[in-house]
C-alpha positions in Angstrom: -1.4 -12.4 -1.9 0.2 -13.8 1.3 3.1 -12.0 -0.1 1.7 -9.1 0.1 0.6 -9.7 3.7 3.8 -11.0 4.7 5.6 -7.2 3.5 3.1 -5.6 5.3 3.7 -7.7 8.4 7.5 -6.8 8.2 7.1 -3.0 7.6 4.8 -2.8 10.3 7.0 -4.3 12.8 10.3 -2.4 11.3 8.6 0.9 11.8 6.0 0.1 14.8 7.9 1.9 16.8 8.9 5.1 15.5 10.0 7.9 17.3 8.6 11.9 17.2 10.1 14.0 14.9 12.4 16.8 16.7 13.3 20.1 15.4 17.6 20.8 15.1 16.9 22.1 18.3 15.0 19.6 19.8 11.9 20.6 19.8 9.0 17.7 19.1 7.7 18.4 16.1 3.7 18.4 15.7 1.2 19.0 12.5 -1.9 21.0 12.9 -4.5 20.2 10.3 -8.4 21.6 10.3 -10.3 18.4 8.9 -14.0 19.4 7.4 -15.7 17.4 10.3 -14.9 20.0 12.9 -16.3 22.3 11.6 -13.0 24.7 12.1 -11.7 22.7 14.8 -8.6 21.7 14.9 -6.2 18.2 15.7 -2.8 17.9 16.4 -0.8 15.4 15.4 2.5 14.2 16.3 5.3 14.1 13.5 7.1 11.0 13.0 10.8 10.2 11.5 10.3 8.8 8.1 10.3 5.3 7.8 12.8 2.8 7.7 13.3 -0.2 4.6 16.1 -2.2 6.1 13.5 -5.2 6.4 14.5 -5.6 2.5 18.0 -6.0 2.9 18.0 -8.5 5.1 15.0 -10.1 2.8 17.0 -10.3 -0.4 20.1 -11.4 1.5 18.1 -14.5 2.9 16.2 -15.4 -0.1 19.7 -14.8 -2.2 21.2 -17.7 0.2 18.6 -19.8 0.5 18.4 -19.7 -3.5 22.5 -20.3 -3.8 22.3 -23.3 -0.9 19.3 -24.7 -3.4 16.6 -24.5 -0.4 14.4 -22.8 -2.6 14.0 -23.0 -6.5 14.1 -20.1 -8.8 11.1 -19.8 -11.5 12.5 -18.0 -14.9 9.0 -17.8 -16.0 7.1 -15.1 -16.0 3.8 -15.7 -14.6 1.0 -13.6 -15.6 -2.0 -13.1 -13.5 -5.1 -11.7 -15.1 -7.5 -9.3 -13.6 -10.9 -10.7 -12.1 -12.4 -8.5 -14.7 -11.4 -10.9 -17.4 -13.4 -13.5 -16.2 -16.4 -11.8 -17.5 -17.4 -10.7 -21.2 -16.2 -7.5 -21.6 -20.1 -5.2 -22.7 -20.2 -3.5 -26.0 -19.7 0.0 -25.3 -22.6 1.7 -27.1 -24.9 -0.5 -25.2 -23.4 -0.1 -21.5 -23.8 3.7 -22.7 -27.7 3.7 -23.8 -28.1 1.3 -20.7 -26.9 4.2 -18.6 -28.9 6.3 -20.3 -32.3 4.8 -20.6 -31.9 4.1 -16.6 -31.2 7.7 -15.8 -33.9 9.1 -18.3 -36.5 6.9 -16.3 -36.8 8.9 -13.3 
């Protein structure tokens, strides 16, 4: 999970910063959207150049050195991480249905 956090981390910083998108001519380029809350309002939004990924390169090339100057060990096994769901019993499905149903059919 810190993984996780640590990617996000890095793509936020790689791509913080982006600039607006322009037009060939160079003209900033904008989005108009009508969201449901206004009622028929509007909001503008600026466009943005896509993102960028080269966070990864440099990623793999430092973990593929540290990994060939034996800082760090490579696992060959596959670990498998099961859901939180299996911690529980899974319910018979005919009963979680007449359950449902019984609840619903009270009111």
């Amino acid at each position: 999970m810190r993984s996780r956090l640590y990617l996000a981390a890095l793509h936020f910083n790689e791509n913080s910063g982006r600039a607006q998108a322009t037009t060939r001519t160079g003209e900033a380029q904008y989005s108009v959207t009508t969201p449901k809350y206004k009622k028929g309002g509007h909001v503008v939004k600026k466009l943005l150049v896509d993102c960028t990924y080269d966070y990864v390169h440099k990623l793999r090339e430092t973990v593929m050195e540290n990994v060939r100057l034996g800082i760090v060990e490579v696992d060959d096994e596959d670990k498998v991480i099961e859901p939180l769901s299996a911690q529980f019993p899974k319910p018979d499905k005919k009963q979680a249905i007449e359950a449902l149903r019984s609840r619903y059919s009270k009111r």
